[in-house]
C-alpha positions as CSV (number, residue, x, y, z in Angstrom):
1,X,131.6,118.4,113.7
2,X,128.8,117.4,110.9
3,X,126.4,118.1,113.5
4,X,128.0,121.8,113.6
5,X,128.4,122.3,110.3
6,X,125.3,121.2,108.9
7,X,123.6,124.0,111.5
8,X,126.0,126.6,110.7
9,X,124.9,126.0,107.0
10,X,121.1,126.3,107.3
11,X,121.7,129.2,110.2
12,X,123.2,131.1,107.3
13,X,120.2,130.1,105.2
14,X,118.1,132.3,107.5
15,X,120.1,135.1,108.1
16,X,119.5,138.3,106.3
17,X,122.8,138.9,104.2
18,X,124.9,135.6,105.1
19,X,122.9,134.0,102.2
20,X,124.7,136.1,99.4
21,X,128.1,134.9,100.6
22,X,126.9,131.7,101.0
23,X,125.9,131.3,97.0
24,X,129.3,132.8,96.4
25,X,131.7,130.9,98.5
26,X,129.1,127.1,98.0
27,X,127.6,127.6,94.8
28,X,129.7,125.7,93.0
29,X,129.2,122.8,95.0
30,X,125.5,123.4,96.0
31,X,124.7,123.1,92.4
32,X,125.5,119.6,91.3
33,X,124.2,118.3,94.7
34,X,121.1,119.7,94.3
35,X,120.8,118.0,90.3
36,X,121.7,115.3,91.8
37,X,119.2,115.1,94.7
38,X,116.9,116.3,92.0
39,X,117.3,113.9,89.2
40,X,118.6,110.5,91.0
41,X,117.4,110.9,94.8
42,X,117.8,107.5,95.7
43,X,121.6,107.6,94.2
44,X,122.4,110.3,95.9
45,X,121.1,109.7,99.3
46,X,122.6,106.5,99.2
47,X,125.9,108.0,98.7
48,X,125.4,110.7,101.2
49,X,124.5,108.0,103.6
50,X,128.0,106.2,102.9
51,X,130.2,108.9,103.1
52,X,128.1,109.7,106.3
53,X,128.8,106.4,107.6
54,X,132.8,106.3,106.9
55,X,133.6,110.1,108.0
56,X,131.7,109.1,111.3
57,X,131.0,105.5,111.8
58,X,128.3,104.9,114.3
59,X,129.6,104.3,117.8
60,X,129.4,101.4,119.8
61,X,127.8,102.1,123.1
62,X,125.3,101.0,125.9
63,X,122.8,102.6,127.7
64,X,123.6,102.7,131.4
65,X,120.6,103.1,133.6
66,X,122.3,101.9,137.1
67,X,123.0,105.6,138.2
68,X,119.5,106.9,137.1
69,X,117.3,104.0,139.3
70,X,117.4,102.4,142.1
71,X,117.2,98.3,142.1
72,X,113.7,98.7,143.2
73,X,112.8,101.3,140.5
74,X,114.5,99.2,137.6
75,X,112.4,96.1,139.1
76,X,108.8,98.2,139.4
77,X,109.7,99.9,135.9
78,X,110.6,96.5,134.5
79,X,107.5,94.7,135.8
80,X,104.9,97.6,134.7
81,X,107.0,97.6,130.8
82,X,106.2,93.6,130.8
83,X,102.6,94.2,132.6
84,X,101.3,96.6,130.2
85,X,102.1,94.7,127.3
86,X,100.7,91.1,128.8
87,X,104.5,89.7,128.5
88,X,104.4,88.3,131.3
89,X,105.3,84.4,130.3
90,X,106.1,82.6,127.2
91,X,109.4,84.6,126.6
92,X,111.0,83.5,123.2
93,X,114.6,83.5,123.2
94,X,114.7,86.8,121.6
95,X,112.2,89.3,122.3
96,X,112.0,92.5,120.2
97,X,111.5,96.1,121.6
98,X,110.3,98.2,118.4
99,X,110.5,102.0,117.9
100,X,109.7,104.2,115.0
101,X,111.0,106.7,113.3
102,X,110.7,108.0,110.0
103,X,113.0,109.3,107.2
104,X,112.3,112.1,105.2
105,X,114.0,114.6,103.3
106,X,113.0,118.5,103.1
107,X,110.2,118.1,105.2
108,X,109.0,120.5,107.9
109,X,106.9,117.9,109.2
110,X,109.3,115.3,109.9
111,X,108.4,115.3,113.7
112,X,105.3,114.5,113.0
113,X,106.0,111.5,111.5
114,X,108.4,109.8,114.1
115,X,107.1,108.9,117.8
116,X,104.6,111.2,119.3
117,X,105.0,109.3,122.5
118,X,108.7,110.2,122.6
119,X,108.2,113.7,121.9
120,X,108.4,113.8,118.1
121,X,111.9,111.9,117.8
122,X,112.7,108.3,116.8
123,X,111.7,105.7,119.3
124,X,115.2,103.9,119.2
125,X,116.3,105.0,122.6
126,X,113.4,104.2,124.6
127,X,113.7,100.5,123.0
128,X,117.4,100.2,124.1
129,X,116.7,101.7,127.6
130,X,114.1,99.3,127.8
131,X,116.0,96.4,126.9
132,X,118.8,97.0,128.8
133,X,116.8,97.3,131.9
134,X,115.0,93.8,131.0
135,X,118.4,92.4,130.6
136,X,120.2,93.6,133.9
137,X,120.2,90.0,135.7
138,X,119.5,92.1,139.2
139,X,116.0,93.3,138.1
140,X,115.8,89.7,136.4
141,X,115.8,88.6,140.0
142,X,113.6,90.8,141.5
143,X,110.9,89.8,138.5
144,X,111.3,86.4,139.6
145,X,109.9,87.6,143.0
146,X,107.5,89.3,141.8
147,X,106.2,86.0,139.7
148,X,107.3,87.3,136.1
149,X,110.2,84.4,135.7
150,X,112.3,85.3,132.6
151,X,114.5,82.6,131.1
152,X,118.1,82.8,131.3
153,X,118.3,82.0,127.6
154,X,115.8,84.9,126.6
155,X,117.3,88.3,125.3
156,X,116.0,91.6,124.8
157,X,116.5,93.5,121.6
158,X,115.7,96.9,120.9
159,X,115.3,97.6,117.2
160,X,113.5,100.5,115.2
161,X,110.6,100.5,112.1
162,X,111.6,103.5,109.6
163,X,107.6,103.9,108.8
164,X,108.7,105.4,105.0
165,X,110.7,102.5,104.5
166,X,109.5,99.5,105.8
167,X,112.6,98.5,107.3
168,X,113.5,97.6,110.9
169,X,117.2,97.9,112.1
170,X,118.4,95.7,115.0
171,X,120.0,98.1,117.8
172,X,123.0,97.2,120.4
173,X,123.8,93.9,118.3
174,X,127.2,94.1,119.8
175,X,125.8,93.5,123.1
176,X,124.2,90.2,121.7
177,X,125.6,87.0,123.5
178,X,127.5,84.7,121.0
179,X,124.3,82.1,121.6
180,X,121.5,84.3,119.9
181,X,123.7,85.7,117.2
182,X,122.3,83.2,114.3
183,X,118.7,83.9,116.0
184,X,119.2,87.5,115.1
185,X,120.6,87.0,111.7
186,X,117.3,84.7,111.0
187,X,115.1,87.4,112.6
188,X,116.9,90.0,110.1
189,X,116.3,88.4,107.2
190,X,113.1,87.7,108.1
191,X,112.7,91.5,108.9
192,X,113.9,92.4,105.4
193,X,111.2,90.2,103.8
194,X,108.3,91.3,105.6
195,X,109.7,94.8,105.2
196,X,109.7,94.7,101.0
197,X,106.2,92.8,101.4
198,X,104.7,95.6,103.4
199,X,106.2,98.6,100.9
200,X,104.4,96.4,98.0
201,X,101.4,96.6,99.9
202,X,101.5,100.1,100.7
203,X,102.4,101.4,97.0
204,X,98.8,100.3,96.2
205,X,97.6,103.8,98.2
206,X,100.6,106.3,97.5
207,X,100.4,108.9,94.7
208,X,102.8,108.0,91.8
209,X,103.8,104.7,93.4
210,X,103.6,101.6,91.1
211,X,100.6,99.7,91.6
212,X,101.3,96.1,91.4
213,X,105.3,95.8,92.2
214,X,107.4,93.1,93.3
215,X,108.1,93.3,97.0
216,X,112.1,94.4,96.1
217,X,110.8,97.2,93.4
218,X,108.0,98.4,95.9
219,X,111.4,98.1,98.6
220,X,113.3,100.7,96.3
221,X,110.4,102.5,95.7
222,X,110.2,103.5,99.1
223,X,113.4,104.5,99.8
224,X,113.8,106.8,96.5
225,X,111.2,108.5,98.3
226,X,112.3,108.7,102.0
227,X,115.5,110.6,99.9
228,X,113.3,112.9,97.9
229,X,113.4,116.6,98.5
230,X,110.3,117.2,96.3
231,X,108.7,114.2,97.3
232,X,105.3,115.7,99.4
233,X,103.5,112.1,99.9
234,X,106.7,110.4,101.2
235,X,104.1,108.1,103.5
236,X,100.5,108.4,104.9
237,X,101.4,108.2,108.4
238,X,98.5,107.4,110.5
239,X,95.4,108.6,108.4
240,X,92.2,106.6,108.0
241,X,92.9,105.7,112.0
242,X,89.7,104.2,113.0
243,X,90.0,102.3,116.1
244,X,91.5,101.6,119.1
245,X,91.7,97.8,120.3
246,X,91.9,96.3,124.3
247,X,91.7,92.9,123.7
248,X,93.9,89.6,123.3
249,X,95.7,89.9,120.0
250,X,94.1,86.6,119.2
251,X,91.0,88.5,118.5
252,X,91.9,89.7,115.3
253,X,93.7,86.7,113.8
254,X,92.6,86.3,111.0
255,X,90.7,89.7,109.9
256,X,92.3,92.5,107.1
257,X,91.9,95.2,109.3
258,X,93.7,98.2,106.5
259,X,95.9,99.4,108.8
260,X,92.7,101.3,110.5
261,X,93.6,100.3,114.2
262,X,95.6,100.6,117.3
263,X,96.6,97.2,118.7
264,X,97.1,96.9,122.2
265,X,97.2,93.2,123.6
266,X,95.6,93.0,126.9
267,X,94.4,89.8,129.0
268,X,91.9,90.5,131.6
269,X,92.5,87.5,133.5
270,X,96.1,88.9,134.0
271,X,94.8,91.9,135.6
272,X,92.5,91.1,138.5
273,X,92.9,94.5,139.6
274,X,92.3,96.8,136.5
275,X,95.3,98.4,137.1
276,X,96.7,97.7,133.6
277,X,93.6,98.6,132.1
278,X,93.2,102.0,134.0
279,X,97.0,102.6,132.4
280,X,96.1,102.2,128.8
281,X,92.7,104.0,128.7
282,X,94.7,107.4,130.2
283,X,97.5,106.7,128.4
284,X,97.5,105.0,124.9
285,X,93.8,105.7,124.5
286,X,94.1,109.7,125.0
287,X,97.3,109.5,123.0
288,X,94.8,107.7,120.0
289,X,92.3,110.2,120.6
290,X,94.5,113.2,120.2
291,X,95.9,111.6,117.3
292,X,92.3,110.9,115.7
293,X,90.8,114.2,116.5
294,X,93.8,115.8,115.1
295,X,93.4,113.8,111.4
296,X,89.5,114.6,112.2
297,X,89.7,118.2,112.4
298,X,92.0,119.0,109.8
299,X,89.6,116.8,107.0
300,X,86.8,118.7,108.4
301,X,87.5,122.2,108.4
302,X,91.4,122.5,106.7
303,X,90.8,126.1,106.8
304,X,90.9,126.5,110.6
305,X,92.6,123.7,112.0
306,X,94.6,122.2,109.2
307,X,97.9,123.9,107.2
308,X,96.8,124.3,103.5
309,X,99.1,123.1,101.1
310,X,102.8,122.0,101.4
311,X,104.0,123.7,98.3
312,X,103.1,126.9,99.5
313,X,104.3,126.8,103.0
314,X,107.5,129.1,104.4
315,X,109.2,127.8,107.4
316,X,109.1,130.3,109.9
317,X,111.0,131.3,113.3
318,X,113.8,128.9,113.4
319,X,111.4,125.8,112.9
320,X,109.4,127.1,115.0
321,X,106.3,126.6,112.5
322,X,104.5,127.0,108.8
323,X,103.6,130.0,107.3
324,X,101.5,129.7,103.7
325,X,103.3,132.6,101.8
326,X,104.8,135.5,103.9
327,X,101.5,136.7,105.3
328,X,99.6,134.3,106.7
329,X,98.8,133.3,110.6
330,X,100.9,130.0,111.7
331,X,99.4,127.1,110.4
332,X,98.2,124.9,113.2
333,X,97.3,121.4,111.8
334,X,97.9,118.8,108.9
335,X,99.2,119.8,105.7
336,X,96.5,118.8,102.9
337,X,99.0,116.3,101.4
338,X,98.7,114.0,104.7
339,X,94.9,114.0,104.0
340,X,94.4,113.7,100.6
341,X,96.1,112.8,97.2
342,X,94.6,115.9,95.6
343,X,91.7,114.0,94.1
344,X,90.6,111.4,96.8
345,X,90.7,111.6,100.5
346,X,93.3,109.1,102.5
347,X,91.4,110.5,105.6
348,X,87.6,108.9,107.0
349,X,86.8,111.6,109.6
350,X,85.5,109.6,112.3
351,X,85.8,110.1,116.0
352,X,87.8,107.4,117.5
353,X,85.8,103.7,118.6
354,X,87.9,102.0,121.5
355,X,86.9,98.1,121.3
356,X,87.7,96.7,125.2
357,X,87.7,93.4,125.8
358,X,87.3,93.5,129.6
359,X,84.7,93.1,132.7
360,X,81.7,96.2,132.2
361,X,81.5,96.9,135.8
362,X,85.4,97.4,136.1
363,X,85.1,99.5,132.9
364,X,81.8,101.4,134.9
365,X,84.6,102.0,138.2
366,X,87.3,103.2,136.0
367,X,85.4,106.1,134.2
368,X,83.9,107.2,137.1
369,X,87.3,107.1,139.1
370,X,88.5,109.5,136.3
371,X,87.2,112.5,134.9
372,X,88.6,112.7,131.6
373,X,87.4,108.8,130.3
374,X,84.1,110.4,131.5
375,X,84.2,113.3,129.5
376,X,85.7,111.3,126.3
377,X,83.3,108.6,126.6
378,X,79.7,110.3,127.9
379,X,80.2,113.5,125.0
380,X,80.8,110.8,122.3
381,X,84.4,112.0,121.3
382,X,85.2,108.3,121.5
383,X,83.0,105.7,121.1
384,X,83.5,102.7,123.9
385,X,82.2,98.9,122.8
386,X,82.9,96.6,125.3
387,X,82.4,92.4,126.5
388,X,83.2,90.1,128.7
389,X,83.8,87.1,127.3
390,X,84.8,86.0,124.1
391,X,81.4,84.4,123.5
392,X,79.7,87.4,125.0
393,X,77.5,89.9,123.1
394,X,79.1,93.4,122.4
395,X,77.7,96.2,124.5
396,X,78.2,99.7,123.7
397,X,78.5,102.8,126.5
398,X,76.2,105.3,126.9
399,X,75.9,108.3,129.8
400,X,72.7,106.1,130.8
401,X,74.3,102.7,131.0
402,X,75.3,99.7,128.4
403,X,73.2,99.0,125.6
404,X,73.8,96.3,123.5
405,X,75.2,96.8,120.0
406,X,73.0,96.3,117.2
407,X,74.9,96.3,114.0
408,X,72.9,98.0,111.1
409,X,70.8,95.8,108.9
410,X,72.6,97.0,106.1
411,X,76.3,95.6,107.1
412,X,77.4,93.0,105.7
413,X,78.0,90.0,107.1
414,X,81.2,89.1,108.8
415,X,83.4,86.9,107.5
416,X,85.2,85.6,111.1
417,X,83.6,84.2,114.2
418,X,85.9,86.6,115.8
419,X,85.0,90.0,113.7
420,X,84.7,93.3,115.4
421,X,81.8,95.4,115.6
């Protein structure tokens, strides 16, 4: 019924003479909401949010995926989840499945802040699908046949990041088994503290944000602007992406990488066959390179492939897109404010460098196998360093073969054993 309402109000937004009535019959009310979302945004999001929660409390339910698969469909989907990500032993007794989404408020562009992999919305289902599959003690056993044994005291959690807000909410906790319930109370307070750490750290770079705060000012911070209909910087969302990383997480321990790169753990000793690797380089790769080339493209030419300024922009055609003023062509790309703080760019253009920690020949098989990685890697739209070993030399891909990587005599030196090219 909120649902319904809350559409029947903006639907009469956009119709032609339904706004006049609407002032009439709402103005008196419309008024002091909007002061208040004006002057004390935080304040009044908050209490939106708990009248929200008391009118409809948040139901308890579970995902049921028996009728969708088959045993041997939950078992193959279970086993490529776990492959993909290396999980594949050492299981903790709680193991966290992590969405994103973000919060914003009066922003046409809040799709393009939560999960691009799940279509522009939050990432929260796809985490409880995928832990109740991992928990369903019939695919359990069919892992175990498979020789991915999960403990019987290990549980899957699905939980999701709000990216604006650096906090991550534990989903399904009434599922939890009375045995893990202090584990996930530790883990949640744990959570919260990384969570009010990371908004300090990320205050340093956003407009108007106070540069040196304590990690629970910096936490408030963030929210008051999550809740801010004005607010045009409420986060930077991926800008300044740099890099894309196939390699053992142990690899970058260590190194301040700025929030510049895609992690993807990946053992190649776990994947004799490369068919883990051929998943992520024409899958999460091409996702990274769309999402590179789209912050590239709208730095370089804003005129034709990025959307001017927020301020200026008209929603148009239902949602449908972003006009600037009533005249203009729809605007195809970034809005200016994801790029730049008005005096300093947030945005590097740089194509996209995938860093593979992997065997070169199987590398050589995979791009010739498929025709895009061919095209991606031989026109230089991404470049590809790659090596063996650990202790090997990196190598970097070119249409005529590998040739090893010479770093420029003017770089710096690195300050790890294990730094990146």
């Amino acid at each position: 019924m909120l649902a319904a309402a809350e559409h029947s109000l903006h639907a009469a937004k956009d119709d032609l003479l339904a706004p006049f009535a609407l002032a009439e019959a709402a103005g008196w009310l419309a008024g002091p909401l909007a002061a208040a979302k004006t002057f004390t945004p935080r304040a009044a999001g908050a209490t939106g949010a708990w009248w929200a929660r008391r009118i409809t409390p948040e139901p308890q339910t579970e995902i049921s995926i028996a009728e969708a698969l088959t045993p041997e469909e939950r078992a193959a989907t279970a086993e490529t989840i776990l492959t993909l990500m290396g999980l594949t032993r050492g299981f903790a007794r709680l193991v966290v499945f992590c969405g994103h989404r973000a919060h914003t408020d009066n922003n046409p562009y809040q799709a393009a802040l939560d999960c691009g992999a799940c279509g522009g919305h939050p990432g929260g289902p796809n985490a409880r699908t995928a832990a109740a599959l991992l928990n369903d003690p019939q695919v359990r056993l069919h892992l175990a046949d498979r020789g991915i044994t999960v403990p019987d005291d290990t549980w899957f959690v699905p939980a999701e990041h709000d990216t604006t807000t650096d906090t991550v909410r534990l989903l399904d906790t009434h599922l939890l088994p009375a045995t893990h319930r202090r584990d996930a109370d530790r883990l949640t307070a744990d959570l919260r503290t990384a969570g009010t750490r990371l908004a300090a750290e990320r205050c340093a770079i956003l407009p108007g944000a106070p540069t040196r705060p304590r990690p629970r000012h910096a936490a408030r911070h963030t929210r008051a602007r999550a809740r801010d209909w004005a607010q045009v910087f409420p986060e930077w969302g991926l800008a300044d992406n740099a890099a894309f990383l196939i390699a053992p997480r142990a690899l970058t321990r260590g190194i301040d990488l700025h929030s510049r790169v895609f992690l993807h753990d990946y053992d190649p000793d776990l994947d004799p066959t490369g068919t883990v690797l051929e998943t992520i380089l024409t899958a999460p790769l091409v996702v990274a390179h769309w999402i590179n080339s789209q912050y590239y493209f709208a730095t370089v030419d804003p005129q034709s492939f990025g959307a001017g300024s927020k301020t200026l922009h008209n929603v148009t055609g239902g949602g449908l897109g972003v006009m600037t003023g009533h005249t203009s062509d729809l605007q195809p790309g970034l809005p200016w404010q994801s790029l730049t703080d008005g005096h300093h760019a947030r945005h590097e253009p740089q194509r996209l460098l995938a860093i593979v920690q992997a065997p070169l020949p199987r590398l050589d098989t995979l791009i010739a196998r498929h025709t895009m990685l061919h095209h991606m890697f031989s026109h230089d739209w991404i470049g590809l360093a790659a090596r063996e070993q650990p202790d090997d030399p990196w190598h970097r891909y070119t249409p005529t073969g590998w040739q090893p990587w010479h770093p420029s005599t003017d770089t710096p030196a690195p300050t790890s054993r294990q730094a990146l090219p």
